[in-house]
C-alpha positions, 0 to 999 in steps of 0.5 A, a space after each residue: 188847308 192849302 196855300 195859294 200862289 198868283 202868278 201876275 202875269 196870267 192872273 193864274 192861282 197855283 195850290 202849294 204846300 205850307 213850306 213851298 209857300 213860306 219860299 215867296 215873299 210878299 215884296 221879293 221880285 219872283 214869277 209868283 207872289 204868295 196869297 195871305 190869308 187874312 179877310 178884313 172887313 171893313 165895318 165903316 167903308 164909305 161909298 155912296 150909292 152914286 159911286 158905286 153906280 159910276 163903277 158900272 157893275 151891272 150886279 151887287 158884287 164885284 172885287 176889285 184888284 190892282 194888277 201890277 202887270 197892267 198897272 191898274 185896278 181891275 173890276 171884275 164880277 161874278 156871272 154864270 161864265 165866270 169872271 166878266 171885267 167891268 171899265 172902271 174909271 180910274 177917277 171913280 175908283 181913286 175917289 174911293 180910295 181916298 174915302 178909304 185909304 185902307 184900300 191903297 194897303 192892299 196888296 197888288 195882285 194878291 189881295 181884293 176889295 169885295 163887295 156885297 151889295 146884294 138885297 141890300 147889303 153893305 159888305 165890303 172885306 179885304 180878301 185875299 184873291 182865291 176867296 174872290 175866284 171861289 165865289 166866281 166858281 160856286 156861281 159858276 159850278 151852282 147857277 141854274 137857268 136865267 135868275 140862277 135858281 135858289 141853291 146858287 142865292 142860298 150858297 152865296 148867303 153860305 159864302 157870306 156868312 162863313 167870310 164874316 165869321 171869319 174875318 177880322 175888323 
Protein backbone atom coordinates (compact mmCIF):
# COMPACT_ATOMS: atom_id res chain seq x y z
CA UNK A 1 0.00 0.00 0.00
CA UNK A 2 0.65 3.31 -1.04
CA UNK A 3 1.09 6.68 1.01
CA UNK A 4 -0.49 9.88 0.27
CA UNK A 5 0.47 13.65 0.56
CA UNK A 6 -2.14 16.78 0.81
CA UNK A 7 -1.52 19.58 -0.84
CA UNK A 8 -3.70 22.41 1.49
CA UNK A 9 -3.65 24.83 -0.68
CA UNK A 10 -6.13 22.62 -3.29
CA UNK A 11 -7.19 20.02 -1.10
CA UNK A 12 -5.43 17.69 -3.75
CA UNK A 13 -4.10 14.24 -2.67
CA UNK A 14 -0.76 13.24 -4.43
CA UNK A 15 0.22 9.07 -4.25
CA UNK A 16 3.83 8.72 -3.17
CA UNK A 17 6.29 5.88 -2.26
CA UNK A 18 7.11 5.07 1.35
CA UNK A 19 10.80 6.73 1.39
CA UNK A 20 9.22 10.10 -0.47
CA UNK A 21 6.86 10.24 2.22
CA UNK A 22 9.16 9.63 5.16
CA UNK A 23 10.68 13.38 3.53
CA UNK A 24 7.56 15.48 5.02
CA UNK A 25 6.92 16.06 8.49
CA UNK A 26 3.75 16.44 9.94
CA UNK A 27 4.55 20.22 11.56
CA UNK A 28 7.38 21.13 8.85
CA UNK A 29 6.28 24.31 6.84
CA UNK A 30 6.43 22.53 3.07
CA UNK A 31 3.78 22.54 -0.10
CA UNK A 32 2.35 19.05 1.04
CA UNK A 33 1.93 17.37 4.53
CA UNK A 34 2.10 13.78 4.84
CA UNK A 35 -1.48 11.82 5.32
CA UNK A 36 -1.29 9.14 8.57
CA UNK A 37 -2.34 6.10 8.42
CA UNK A 38 -4.10 5.55 11.67
CA UNK A 39 -8.23 5.38 12.01
CA UNK A 40 -9.57 5.64 15.62
CA UNK A 41 -12.73 4.99 16.38
CA UNK A 42 -14.33 6.73 18.91
CA UNK A 43 -16.51 4.43 20.89
CA UNK A 44 -17.90 7.01 23.24
CA UNK A 45 -18.18 10.28 21.05
CA UNK A 46 -20.85 12.35 22.33
CA UNK A 47 -23.39 14.20 19.84
CA UNK A 48 -27.07 14.49 20.33
CA UNK A 49 -29.54 14.09 17.65
CA UNK A 50 -30.14 18.22 18.02
CA UNK A 51 -26.58 18.65 17.26
CA UNK A 52 -26.10 16.93 14.48
CA UNK A 53 -29.34 18.31 12.79
CA UNK A 54 -27.65 22.20 13.69
CA UNK A 55 -24.85 20.82 11.19
CA UNK A 56 -27.22 20.76 8.52
CA UNK A 57 -26.02 17.81 6.47
CA UNK A 58 -28.75 16.70 4.60
CA UNK A 59 -27.25 12.68 4.53
CA UNK A 60 -25.90 10.46 7.47
CA UNK A 61 -22.48 10.85 6.50
CA UNK A 62 -20.24 13.56 6.46
CA UNK A 63 -16.25 14.25 7.44
CA UNK A 64 -15.51 17.22 8.76
CA UNK A 65 -11.65 18.56 8.26
CA UNK A 66 -10.10 21.54 9.55
CA UNK A 67 -8.50 23.57 6.39
CA UNK A 68 -5.72 25.36 7.68
CA UNK A 69 -5.64 27.55 4.28
CA UNK A 70 -9.13 28.96 5.05
CA UNK A 71 -8.61 28.80 8.61
CA UNK A 72 -11.80 26.87 9.52
CA UNK A 73 -13.62 23.42 9.78
CA UNK A 74 -15.18 22.25 6.50
CA UNK A 75 -18.31 19.60 6.38
CA UNK A 76 -18.27 17.91 3.50
CA UNK A 77 -20.52 14.76 2.30
CA UNK A 78 -20.65 12.26 0.08
CA UNK A 79 -23.13 12.47 -3.09
CA UNK A 80 -23.31 11.17 -6.59
CA UNK A 81 -21.33 14.43 -7.70
CA UNK A 82 -18.69 13.81 -5.24
CA UNK A 83 -17.73 16.05 -2.36
CA UNK A 84 -20.91 18.77 -1.54
CA UNK A 85 -19.61 21.17 1.44
CA UNK A 86 -22.35 22.02 3.93
CA UNK A 87 -22.37 25.72 5.98
CA UNK A 88 -21.20 24.68 9.29
CA UNK A 89 -21.74 26.68 12.14
CA UNK A 90 -18.88 27.49 13.80
CA UNK A 91 -20.77 27.72 17.25
CA UNK A 92 -22.32 24.08 16.21
CA UNK A 93 -19.16 22.77 15.61
CA UNK A 94 -17.19 24.08 18.72
CA UNK A 95 -19.92 22.69 20.98
CA UNK A 96 -18.76 19.48 19.61
CA UNK A 97 -15.44 19.96 20.15
CA UNK A 98 -15.91 20.67 23.55
CA UNK A 99 -17.92 17.37 24.10
CA UNK A 100 -15.23 15.81 22.52
CA UNK A 101 -11.83 17.28 22.91
CA UNK A 102 -10.36 14.28 20.71
CA UNK A 103 -11.47 16.27 17.81
CA UNK A 104 -9.18 19.61 18.54
CA UNK A 105 -5.92 16.33 18.36
CA UNK A 106 -6.72 16.29 14.80
CA UNK A 107 -4.65 16.83 12.33
CA UNK A 108 -5.46 20.20 10.11
CA UNK A 109 -5.68 19.23 6.45
CA UNK A 110 -4.79 15.54 6.86
CA UNK A 111 -6.80 13.93 9.31
CA UNK A 112 -11.24 13.88 9.53
CA UNK A 113 -14.09 13.31 11.74
CA UNK A 114 -16.20 10.61 9.96
CA UNK A 115 -19.37 10.17 10.61
CA UNK A 116 -21.88 7.13 9.87
CA UNK A 117 -25.33 7.77 10.86
CA UNK A 118 -26.90 5.74 8.61
CA UNK A 119 -29.83 3.30 9.46
CA UNK A 120 -29.10 4.24 12.37
CA UNK A 121 -25.73 3.97 12.96
CA UNK A 122 -23.61 5.88 15.43
CA UNK A 123 -20.06 5.68 13.98
CA UNK A 124 -17.76 8.40 14.40
CA UNK A 125 -13.76 7.50 13.51
CA UNK A 126 -10.59 9.80 13.06
CA UNK A 127 -9.67 8.90 9.71
CA UNK A 128 -6.96 10.12 7.60
CA UNK A 129 -8.45 12.13 4.75
CA UNK A 130 -7.86 9.72 1.69
CA UNK A 131 -10.31 7.19 3.41
CA UNK A 132 -13.08 10.19 3.56
CA UNK A 133 -12.27 10.85 -0.52
CA UNK A 134 -12.34 7.15 -1.08
CA UNK A 135 -15.92 6.81 0.20
CA UNK A 136 -16.60 9.90 -1.91
CA UNK A 137 -15.48 7.69 -5.09
CA UNK A 138 -16.92 4.39 -4.37
CA UNK A 139 -20.23 6.51 -4.16
CA UNK A 140 -19.47 8.33 -7.11
CA UNK A 141 -17.97 5.42 -9.40
CA UNK A 142 -21.07 3.02 -7.73
CA UNK A 143 -24.37 5.11 -7.45
CA UNK A 144 -26.94 4.18 -10.03
CA UNK A 145 -30.50 6.20 -10.63
CA UNK A 146 -32.22 8.41 -7.81
CA UNK A 147 -31.75 6.23 -4.42
CA UNK A 148 -28.22 4.73 -5.62
CA UNK A 149 -29.27 1.29 -6.20
CA UNK A 150 -28.38 -1.80 -3.74
CA UNK A 151 -24.49 -2.35 -5.18
CA UNK A 152 -23.72 1.32 -3.70
CA UNK A 153 -25.56 0.74 0.06
CA UNK A 154 -23.84 -2.78 0.11
CA UNK A 155 -20.45 -1.09 -0.73
CA UNK A 156 -20.76 1.55 1.85
CA UNK A 157 -21.65 -1.30 4.58
CA UNK A 158 -18.02 -2.95 2.91
CA UNK A 159 -16.32 0.46 3.61
CA UNK A 160 -17.78 0.44 7.12
CA UNK A 161 -17.06 -2.88 8.33
CA UNK A 162 -13.25 -2.97 6.84
CA UNK A 163 -12.71 0.85 8.45
CA UNK A 164 -14.02 -0.88 12.01
CA UNK A 165 -11.93 -3.83 11.58
CA UNK A 166 -9.18 -1.80 11.17
CA UNK A 167 -9.31 0.64 13.42
CA UNK A 168 -7.84 1.46 16.65
CA UNK A 169 -9.79 2.48 20.01
Amino acid sequence: MHQHLMEPASRTLVCTCDACAALFYQNGETKYKRVPRRIRLLGDFRIADSQWDSLLIPIGLAFFVENSVENRVLALYPSPAGSTESMLSLEAWREIVEENPVLSEMQPDVEALLANRLDGAREYYVTPIDKCYELVGLIRANWRGLSGGTEVWQKIHEFFAELKETASA
